[in-house]
HTML snippet that shows the backbone in 3Dmol.js (N, CA, C, O; Angstrom):
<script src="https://3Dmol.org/build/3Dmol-min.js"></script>
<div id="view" style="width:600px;height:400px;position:relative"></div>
<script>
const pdb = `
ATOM      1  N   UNK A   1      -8.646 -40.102 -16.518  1.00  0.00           N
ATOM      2  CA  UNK A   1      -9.454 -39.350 -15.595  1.00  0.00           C
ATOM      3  C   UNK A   1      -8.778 -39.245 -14.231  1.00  0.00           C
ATOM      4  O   UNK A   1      -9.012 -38.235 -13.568  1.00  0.00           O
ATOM      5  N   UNK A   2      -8.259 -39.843 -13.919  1.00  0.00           N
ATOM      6  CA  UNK A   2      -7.687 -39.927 -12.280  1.00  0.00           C
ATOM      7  C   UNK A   2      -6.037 -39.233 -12.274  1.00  0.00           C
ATOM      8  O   UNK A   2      -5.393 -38.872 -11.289  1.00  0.00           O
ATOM      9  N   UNK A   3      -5.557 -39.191 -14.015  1.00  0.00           N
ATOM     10  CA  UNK A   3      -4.545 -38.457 -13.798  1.00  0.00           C
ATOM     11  C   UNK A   3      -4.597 -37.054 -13.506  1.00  0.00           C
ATOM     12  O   UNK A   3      -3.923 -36.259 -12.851  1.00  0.00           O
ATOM     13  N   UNK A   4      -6.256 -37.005 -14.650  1.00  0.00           N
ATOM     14  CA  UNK A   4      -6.459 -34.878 -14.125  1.00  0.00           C
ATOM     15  C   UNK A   4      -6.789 -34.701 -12.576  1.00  0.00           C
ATOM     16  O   UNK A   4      -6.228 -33.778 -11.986  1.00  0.00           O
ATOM     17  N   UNK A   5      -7.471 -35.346 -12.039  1.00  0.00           N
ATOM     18  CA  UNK A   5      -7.816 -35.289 -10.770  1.00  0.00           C
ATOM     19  C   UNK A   5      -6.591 -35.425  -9.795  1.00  0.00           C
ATOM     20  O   UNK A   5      -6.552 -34.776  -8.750  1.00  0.00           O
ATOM     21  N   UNK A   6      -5.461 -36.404 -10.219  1.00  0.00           N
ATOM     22  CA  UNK A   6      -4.030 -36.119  -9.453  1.00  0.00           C
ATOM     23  C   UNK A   6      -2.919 -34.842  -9.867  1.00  0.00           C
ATOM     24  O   UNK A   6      -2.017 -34.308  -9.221  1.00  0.00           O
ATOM     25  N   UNK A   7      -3.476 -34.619 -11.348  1.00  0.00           N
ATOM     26  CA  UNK A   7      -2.620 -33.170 -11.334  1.00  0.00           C
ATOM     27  C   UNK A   7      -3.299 -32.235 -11.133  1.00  0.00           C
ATOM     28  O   UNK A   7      -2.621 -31.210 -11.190  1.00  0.00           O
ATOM     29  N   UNK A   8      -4.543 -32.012 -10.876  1.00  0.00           N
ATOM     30  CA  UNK A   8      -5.083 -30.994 -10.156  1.00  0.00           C
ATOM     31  C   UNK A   8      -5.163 -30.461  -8.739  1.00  0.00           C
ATOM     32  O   UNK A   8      -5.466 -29.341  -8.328  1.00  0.00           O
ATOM     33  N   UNK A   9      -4.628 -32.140  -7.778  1.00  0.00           N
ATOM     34  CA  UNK A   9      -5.028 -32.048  -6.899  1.00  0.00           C
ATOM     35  C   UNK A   9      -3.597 -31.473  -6.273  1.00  0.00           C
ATOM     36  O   UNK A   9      -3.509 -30.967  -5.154  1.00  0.00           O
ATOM     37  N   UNK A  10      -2.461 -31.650  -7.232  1.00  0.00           N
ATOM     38  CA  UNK A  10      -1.280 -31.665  -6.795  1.00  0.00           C
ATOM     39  C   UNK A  10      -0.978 -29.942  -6.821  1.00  0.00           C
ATOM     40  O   UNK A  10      -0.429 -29.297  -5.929  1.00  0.00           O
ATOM     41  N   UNK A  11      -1.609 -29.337  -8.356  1.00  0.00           N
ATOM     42  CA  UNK A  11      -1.098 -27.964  -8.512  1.00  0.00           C
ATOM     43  C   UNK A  11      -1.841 -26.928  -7.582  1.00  0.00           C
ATOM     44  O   UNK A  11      -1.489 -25.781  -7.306  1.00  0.00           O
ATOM     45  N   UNK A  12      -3.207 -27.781  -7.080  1.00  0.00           N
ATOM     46  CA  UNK A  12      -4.442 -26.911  -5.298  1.00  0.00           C
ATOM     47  C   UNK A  12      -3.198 -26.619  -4.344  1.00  0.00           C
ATOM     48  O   UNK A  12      -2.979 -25.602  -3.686  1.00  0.00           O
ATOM     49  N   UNK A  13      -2.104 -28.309  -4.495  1.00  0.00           N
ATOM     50  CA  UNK A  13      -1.418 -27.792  -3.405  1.00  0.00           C
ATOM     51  C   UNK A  13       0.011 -27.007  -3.614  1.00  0.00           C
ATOM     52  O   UNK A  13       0.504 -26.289  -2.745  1.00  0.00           O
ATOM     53  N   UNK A  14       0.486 -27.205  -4.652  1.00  0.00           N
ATOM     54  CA  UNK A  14       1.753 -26.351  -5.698  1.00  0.00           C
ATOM     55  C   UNK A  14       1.029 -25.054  -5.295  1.00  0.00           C
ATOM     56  O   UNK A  14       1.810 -24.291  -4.727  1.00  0.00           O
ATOM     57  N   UNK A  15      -0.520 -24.447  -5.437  1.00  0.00           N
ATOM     58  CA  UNK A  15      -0.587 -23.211  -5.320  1.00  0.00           C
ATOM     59  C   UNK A  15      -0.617 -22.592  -3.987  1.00  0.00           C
ATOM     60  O   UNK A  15      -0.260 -21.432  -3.781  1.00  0.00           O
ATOM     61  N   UNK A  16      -1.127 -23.532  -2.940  1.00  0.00           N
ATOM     62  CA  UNK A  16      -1.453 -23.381  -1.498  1.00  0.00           C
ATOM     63  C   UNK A  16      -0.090 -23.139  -0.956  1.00  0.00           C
ATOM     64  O   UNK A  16       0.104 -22.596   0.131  1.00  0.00           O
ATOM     65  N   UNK A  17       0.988 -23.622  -1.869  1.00  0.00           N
ATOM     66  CA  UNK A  17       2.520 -23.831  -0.640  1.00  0.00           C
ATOM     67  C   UNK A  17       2.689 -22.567  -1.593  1.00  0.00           C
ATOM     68  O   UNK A  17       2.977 -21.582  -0.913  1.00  0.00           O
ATOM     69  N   UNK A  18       2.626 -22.366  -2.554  1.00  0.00           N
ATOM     70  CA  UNK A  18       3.155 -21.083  -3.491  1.00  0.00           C
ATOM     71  C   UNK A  18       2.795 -19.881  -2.552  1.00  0.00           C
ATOM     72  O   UNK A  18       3.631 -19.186  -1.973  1.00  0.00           O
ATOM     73  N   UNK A  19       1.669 -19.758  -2.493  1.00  0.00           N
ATOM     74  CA  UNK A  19       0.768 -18.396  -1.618  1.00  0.00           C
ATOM     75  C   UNK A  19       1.279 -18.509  -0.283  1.00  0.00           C
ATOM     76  O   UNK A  19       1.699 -17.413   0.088  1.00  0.00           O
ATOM     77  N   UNK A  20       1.421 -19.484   0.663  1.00  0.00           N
ATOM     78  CA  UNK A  20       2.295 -19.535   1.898  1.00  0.00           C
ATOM     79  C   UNK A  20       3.573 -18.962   1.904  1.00  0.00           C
ATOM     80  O   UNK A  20       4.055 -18.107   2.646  1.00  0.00           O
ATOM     81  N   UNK A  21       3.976 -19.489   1.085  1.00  0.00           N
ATOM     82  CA  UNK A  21       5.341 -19.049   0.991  1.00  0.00           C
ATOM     83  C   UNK A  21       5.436 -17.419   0.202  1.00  0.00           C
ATOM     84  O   UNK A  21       6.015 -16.528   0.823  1.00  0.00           O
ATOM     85  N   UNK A  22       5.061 -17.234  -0.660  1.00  0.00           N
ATOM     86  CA  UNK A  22       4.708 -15.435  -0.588  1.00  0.00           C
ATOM     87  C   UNK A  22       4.620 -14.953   0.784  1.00  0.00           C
ATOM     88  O   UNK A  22       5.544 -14.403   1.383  1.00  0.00           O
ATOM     89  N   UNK A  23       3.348 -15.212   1.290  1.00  0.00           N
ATOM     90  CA  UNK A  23       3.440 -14.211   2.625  1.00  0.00           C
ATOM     91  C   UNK A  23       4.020 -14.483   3.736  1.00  0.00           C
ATOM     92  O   UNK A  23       3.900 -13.675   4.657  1.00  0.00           O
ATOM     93  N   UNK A  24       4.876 -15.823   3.941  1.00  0.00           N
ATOM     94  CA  UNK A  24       5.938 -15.534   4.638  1.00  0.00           C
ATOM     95  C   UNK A  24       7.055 -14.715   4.184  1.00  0.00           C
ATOM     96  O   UNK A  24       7.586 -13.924   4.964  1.00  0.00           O
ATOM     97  N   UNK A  25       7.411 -14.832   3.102  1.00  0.00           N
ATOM     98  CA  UNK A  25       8.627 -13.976   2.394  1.00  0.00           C
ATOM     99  C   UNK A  25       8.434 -12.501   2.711  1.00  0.00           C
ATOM    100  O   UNK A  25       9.294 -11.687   3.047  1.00  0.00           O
ATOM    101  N   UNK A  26       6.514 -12.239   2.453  1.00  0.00           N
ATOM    102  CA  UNK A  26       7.107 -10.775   2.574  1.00  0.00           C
ATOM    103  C   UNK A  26       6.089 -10.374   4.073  1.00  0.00           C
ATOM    104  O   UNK A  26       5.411  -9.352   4.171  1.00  0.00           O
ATOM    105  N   UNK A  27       6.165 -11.072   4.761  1.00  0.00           N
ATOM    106  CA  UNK A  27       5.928 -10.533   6.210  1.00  0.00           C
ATOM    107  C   UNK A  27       8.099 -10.892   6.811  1.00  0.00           C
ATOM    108  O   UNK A  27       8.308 -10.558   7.977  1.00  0.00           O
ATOM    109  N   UNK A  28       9.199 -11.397   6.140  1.00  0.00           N
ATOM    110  CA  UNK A  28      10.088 -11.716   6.641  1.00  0.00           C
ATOM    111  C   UNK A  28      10.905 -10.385   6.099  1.00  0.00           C
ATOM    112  O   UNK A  28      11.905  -9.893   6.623  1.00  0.00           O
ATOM    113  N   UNK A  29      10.266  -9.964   4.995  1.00  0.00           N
ATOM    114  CA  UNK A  29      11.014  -8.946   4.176  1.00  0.00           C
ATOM    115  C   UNK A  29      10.591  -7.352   4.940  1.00  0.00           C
ATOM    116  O   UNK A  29      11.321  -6.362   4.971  1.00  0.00           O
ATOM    117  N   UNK A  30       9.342  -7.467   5.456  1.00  0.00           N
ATOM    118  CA  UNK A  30       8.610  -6.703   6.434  1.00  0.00           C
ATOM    119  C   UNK A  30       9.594  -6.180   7.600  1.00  0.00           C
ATOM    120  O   UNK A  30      10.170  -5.100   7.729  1.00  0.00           O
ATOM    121  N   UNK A  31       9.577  -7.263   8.350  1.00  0.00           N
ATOM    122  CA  UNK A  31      10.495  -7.677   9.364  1.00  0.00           C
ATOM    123  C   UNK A  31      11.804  -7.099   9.134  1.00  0.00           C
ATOM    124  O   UNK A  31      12.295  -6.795  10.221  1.00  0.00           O
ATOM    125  N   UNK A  32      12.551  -6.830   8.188  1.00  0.00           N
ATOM    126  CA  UNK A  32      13.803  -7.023   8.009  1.00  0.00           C
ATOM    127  C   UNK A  32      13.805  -5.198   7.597  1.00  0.00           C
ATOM    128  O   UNK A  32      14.684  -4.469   8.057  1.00  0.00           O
ATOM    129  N   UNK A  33      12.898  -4.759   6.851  1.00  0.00           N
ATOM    130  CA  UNK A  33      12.665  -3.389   6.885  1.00  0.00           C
ATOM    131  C   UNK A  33      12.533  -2.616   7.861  1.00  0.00           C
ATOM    132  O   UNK A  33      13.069  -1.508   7.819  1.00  0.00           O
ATOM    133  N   UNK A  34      11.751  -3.039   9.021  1.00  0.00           N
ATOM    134  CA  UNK A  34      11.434  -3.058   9.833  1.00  0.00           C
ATOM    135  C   UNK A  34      12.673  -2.634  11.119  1.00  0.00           C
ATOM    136  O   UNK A  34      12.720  -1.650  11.857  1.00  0.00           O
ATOM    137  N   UNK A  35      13.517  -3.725  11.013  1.00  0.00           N
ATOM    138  CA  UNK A  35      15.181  -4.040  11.588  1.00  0.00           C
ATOM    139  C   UNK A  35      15.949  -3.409  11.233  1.00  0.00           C
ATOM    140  O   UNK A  35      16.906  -3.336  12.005  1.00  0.00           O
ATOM    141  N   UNK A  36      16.077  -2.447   9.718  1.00  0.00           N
ATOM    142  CA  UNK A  36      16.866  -2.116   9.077  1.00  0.00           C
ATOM    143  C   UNK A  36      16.530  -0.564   9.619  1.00  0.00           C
ATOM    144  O   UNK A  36      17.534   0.090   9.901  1.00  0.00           O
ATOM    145  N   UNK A  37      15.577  -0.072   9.751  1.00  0.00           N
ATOM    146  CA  UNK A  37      14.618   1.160  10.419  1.00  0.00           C
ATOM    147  C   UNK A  37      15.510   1.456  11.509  1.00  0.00           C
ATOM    148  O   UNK A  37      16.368   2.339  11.504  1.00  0.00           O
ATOM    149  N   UNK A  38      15.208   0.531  12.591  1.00  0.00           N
ATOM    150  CA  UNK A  38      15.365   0.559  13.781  1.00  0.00           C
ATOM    151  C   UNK A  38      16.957   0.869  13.803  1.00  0.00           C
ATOM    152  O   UNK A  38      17.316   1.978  14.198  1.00  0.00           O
ATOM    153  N   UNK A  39      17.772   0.060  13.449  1.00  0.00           N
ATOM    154  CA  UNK A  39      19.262   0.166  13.512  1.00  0.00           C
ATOM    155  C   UNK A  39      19.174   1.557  12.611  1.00  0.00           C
ATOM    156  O   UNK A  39      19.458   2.447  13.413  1.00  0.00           O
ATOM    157  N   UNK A  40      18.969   2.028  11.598  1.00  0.00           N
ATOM    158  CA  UNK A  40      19.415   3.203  11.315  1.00  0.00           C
ATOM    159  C   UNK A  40      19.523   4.193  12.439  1.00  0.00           C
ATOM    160  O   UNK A  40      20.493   4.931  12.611  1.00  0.00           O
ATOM    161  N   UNK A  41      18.078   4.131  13.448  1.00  0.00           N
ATOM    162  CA  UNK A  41      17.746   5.000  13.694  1.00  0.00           C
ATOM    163  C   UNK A  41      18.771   5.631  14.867  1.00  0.00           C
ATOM    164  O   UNK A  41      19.064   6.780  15.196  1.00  0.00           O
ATOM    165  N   UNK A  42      19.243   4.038  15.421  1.00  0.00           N
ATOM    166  CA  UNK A  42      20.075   3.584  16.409  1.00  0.00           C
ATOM    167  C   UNK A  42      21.644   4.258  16.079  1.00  0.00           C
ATOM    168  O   UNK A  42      22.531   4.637  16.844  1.00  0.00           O
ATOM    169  N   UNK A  43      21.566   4.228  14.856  1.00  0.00           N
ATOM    170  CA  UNK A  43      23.423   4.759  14.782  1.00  0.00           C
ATOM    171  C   UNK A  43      22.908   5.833  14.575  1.00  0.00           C
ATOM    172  O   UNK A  43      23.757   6.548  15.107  1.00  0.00           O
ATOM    173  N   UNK A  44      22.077   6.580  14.164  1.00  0.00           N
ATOM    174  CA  UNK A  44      22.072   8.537  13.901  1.00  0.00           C
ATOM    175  C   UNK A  44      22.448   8.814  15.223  1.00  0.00           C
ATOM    176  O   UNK A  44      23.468   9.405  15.579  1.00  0.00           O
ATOM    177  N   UNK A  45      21.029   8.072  16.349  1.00  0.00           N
ATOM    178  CA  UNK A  45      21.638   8.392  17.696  1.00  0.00           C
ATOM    179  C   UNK A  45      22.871   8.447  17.989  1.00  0.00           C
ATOM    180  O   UNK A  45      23.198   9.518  18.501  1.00  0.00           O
ATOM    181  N   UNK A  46      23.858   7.536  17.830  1.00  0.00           N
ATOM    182  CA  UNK A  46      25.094   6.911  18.524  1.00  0.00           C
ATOM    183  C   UNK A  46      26.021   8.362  17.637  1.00  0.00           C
ATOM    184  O   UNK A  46      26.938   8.890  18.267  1.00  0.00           O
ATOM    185  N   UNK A  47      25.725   8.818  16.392  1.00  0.00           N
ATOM    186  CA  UNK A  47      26.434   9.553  15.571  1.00  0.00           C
ATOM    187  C   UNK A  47      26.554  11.059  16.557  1.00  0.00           C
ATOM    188  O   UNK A  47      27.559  11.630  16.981  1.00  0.00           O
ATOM    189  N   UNK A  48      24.826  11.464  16.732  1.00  0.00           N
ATOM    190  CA  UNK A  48      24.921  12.487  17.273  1.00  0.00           C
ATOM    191  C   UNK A  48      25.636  12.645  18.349  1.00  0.00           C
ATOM    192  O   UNK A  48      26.360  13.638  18.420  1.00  0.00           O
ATOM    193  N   UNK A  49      25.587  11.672  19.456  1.00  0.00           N
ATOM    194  CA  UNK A  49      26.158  11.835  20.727  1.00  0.00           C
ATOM    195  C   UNK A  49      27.642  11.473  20.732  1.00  0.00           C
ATOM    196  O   UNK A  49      28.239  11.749  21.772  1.00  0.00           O
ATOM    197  N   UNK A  50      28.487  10.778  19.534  1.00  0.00           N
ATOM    198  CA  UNK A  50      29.371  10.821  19.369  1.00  0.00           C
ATOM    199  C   UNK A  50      30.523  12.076  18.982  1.00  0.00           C
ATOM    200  O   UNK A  50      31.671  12.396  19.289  1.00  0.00           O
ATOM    201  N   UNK A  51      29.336  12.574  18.044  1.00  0.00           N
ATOM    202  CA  UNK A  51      29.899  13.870  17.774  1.00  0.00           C
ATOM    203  C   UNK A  51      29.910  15.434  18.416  1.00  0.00           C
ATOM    204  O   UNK A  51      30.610  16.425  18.210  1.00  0.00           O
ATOM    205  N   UNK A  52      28.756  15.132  19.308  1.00  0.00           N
ATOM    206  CA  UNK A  52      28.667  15.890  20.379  1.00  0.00           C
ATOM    207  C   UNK A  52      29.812  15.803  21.415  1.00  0.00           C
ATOM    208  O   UNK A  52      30.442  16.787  21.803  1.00  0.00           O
ATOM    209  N   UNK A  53      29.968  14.852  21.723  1.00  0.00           N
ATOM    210  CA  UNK A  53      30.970  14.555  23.170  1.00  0.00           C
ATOM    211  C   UNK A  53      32.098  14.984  22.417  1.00  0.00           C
ATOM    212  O   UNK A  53      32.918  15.627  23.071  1.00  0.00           O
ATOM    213  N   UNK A  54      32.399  14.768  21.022  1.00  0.00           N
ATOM    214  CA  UNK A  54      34.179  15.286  20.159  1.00  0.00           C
ATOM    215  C   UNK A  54      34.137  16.567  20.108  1.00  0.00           C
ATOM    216  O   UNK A  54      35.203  17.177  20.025  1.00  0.00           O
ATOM    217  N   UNK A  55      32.771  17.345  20.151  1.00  0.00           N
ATOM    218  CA  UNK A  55      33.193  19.128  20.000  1.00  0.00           C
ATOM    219  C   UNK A  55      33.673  19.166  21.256  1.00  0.00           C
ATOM    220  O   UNK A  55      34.831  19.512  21.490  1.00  0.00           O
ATOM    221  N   UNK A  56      32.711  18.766  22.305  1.00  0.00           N
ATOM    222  CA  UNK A  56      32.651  19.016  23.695  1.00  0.00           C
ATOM    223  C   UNK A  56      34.150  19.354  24.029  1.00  0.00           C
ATOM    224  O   UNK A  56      34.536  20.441  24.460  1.00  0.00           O
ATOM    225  N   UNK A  57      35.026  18.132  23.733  1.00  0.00           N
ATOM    226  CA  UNK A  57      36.081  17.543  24.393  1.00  0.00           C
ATOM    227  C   UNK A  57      37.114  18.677  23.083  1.00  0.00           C
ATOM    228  O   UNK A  57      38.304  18.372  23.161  1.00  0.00           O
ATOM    229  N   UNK A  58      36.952  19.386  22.415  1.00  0.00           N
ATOM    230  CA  UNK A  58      37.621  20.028  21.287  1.00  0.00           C
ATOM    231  C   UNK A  58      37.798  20.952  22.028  1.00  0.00           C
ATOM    232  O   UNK A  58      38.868  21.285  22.536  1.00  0.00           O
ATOM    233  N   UNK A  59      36.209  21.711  22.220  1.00  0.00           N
ATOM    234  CA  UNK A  59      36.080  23.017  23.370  1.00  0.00           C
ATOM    235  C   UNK A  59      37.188  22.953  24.446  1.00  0.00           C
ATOM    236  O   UNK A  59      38.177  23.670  24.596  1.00  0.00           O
ATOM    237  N   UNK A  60      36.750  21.906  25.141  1.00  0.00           N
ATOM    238  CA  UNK A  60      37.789  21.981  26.464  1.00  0.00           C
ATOM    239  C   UNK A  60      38.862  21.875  26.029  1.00  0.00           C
ATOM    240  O   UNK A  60      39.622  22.457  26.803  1.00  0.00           O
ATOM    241  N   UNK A  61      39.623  21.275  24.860  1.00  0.00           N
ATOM    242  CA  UNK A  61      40.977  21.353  25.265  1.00  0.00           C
ATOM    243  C   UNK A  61      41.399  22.480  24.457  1.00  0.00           C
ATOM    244  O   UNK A  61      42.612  22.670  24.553  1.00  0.00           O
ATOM    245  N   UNK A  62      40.694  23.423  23.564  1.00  0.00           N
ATOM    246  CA  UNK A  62      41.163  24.866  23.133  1.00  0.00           C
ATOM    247  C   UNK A  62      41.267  25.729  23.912  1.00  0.00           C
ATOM    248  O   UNK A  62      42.191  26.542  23.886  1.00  0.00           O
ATOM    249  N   UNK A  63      40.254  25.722  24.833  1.00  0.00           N
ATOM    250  CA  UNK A  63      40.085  26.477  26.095  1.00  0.00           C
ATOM    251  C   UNK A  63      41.693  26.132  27.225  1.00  0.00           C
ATOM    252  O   UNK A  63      42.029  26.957  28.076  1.00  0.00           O
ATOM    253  N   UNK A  64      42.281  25.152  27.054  1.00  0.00           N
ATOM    254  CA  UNK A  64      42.649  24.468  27.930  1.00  0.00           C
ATOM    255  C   UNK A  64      44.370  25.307  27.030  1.00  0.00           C
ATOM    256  O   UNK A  64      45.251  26.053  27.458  1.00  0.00           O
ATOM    257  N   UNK A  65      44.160  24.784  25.959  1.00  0.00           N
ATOM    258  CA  UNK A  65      45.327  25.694  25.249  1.00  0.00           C
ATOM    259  C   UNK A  65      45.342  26.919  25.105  1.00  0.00           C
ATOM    260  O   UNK A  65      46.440  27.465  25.205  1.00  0.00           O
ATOM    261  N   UNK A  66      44.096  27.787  24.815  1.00  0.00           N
ATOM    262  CA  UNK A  66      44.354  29.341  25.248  1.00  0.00           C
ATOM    263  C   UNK A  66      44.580  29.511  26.351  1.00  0.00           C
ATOM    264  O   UNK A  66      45.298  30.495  26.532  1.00  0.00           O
ATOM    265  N   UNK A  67      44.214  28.843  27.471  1.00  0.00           N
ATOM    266  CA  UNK A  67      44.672  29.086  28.864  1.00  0.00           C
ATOM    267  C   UNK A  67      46.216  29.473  29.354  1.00  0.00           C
ATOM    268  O   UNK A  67      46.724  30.352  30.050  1.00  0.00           O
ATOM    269  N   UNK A  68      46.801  27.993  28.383  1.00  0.00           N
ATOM    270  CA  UNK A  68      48.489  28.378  28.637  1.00  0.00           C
ATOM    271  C   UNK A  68      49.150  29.235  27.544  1.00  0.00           C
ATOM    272  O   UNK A  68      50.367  29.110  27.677  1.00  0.00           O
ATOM    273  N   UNK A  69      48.837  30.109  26.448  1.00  0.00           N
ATOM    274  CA  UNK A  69      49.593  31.038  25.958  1.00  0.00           C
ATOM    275  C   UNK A  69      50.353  31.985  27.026  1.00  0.00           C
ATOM    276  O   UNK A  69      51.522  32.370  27.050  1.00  0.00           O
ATOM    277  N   UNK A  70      49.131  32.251  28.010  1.00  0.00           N
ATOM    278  CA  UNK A  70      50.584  33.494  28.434  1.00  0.00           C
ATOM    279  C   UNK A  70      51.661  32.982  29.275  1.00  0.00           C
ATOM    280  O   UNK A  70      52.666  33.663  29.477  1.00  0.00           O
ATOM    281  N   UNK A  71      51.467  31.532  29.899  1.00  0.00           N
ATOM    282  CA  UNK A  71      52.702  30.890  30.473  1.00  0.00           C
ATOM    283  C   UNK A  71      53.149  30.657  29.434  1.00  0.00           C
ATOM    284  O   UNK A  71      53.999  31.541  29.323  1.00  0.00           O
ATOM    285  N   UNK A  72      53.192  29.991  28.431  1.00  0.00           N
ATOM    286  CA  UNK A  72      54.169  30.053  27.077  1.00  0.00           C
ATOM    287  C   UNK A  72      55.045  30.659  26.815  1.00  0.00           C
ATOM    288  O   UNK A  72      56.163  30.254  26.496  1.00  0.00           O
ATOM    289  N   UNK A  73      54.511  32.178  26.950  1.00  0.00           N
ATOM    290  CA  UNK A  73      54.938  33.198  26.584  1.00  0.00           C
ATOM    291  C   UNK A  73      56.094  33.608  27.613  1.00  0.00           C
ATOM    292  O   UNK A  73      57.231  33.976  27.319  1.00  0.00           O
ATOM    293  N   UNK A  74      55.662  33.491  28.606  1.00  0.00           N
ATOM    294  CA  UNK A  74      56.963  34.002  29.882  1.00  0.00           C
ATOM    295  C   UNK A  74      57.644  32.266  29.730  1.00  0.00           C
ATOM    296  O   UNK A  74      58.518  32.312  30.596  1.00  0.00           O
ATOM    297  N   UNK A  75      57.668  31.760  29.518  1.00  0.00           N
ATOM    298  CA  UNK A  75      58.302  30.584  29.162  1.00  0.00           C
ATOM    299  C   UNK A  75      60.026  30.651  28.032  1.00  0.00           C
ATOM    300  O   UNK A  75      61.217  30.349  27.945  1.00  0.00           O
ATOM    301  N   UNK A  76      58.493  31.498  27.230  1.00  0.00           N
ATOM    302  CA  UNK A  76      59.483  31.722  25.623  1.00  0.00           C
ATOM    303  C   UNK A  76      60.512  32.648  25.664  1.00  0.00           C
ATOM    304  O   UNK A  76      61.557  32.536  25.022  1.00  0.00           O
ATOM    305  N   UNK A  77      60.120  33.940  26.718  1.00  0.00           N
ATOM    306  CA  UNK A  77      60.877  34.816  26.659  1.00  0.00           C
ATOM    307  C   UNK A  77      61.947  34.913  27.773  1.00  0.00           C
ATOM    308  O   UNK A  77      62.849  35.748  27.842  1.00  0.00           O
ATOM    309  N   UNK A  78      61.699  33.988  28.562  1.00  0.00           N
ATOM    310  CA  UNK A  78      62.939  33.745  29.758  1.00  0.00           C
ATOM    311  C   UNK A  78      63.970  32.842  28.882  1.00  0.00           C
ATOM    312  O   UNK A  78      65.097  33.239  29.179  1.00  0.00           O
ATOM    313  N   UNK A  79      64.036  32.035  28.147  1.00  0.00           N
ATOM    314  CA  UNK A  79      64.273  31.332  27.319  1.00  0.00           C
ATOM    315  C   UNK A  79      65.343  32.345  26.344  1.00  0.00           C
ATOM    316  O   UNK A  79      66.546  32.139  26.190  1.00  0.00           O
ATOM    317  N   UNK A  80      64.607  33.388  25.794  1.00  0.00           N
ATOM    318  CA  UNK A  80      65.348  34.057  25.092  1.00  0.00           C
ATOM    319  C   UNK A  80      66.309  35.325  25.604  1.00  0.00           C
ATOM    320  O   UNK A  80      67.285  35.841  25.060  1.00  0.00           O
ATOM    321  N   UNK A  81      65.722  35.584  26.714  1.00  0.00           N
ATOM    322  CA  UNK A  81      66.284  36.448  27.284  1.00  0.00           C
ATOM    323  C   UNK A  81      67.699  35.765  27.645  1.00  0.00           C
ATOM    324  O   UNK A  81      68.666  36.479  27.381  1.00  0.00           O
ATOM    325  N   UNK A  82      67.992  34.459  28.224  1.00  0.00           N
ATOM    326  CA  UNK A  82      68.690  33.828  28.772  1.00  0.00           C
ATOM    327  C   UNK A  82      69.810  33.123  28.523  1.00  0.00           C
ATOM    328  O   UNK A  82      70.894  33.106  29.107  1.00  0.00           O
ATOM    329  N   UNK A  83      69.217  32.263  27.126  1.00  0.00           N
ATOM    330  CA  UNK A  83      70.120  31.653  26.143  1.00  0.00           C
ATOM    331  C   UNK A  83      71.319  32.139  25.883  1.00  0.00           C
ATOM    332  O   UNK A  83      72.242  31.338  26.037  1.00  0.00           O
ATOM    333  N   UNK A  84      71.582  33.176  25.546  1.00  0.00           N
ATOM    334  CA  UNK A  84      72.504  33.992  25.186  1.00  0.00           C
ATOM    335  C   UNK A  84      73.517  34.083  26.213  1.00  0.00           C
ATOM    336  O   UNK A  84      74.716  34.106  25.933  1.00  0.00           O
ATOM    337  N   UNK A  85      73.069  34.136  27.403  1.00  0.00           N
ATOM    338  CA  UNK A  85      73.760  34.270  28.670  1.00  0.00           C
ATOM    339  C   UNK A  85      74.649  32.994  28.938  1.00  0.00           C
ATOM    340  O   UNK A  85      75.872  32.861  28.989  1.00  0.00           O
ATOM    341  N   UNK A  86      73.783  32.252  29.065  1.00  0.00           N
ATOM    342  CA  UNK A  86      74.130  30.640  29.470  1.00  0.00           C
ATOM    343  C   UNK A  86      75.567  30.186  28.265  1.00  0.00           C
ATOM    344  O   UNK A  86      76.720  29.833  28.514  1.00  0.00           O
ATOM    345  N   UNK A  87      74.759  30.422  26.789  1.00  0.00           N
ATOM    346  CA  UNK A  87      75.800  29.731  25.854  1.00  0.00           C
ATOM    347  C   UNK A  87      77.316  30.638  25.470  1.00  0.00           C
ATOM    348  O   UNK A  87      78.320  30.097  25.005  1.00  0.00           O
ATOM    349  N   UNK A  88      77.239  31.554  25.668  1.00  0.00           N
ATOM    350  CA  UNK A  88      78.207  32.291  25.472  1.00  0.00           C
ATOM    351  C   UNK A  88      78.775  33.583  26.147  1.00  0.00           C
ATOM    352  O   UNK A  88      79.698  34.242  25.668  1.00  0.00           O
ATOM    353  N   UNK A  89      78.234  33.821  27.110  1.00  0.00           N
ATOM    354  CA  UNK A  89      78.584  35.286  27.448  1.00  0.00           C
ATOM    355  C   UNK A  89      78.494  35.373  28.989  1.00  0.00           C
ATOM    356  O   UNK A  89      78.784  36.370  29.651  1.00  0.00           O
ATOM    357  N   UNK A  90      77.993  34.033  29.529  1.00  0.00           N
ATOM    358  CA  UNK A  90      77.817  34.001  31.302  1.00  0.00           C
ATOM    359  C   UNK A  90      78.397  34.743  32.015  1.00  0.00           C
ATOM    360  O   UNK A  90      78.238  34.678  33.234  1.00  0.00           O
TER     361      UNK A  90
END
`;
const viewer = $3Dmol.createViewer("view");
viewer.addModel(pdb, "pdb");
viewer.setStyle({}, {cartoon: {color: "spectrum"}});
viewer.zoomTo();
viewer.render();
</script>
């Protein structure tokens, strides 16, 4: 008689730590969903504005290279006009 009453009294508490421990697990698993949310949400941000500032900086420096074609160009053609002069025929 006192053994059912000690394994009963033992599995009240086997079930009491069982059920504790469930809802810590999933208020921790909560939590962690929760964390996992947040940081996603955190790098889309960081993505967008990353990739924003790389067109940005794309723009400017295409702009920055169509700018110098036509010095290029009087570059290229003094160059060719000239060569000829200089290497052989001065």
């Amino acid at each position: 008689m006192f053994s059912n009453y000690w394994k009963k009294k033992q599995d009240g508490r086997f079930d009491m730590l069982h059920h504790t421990l469930e809802k810590m697990v999933g208020r921790e698993a909560e939590f962690r969903r929760e964390v996992d949310a947040r940081h996603e949400k955190r790098l889309d941000n960081i993505e967008s504005l990353l990739s924003s500032r790389f067109e940005s900086r794309l723009s400017t420096i295409e702009g920055q290279l169509k700018g110098m074609n036509g010095t290029l160009s009087i570059i290229k053609e003094w160059f060719v006009n000239n060569a000829g002069k200089k290497l052989g025929g001065g």
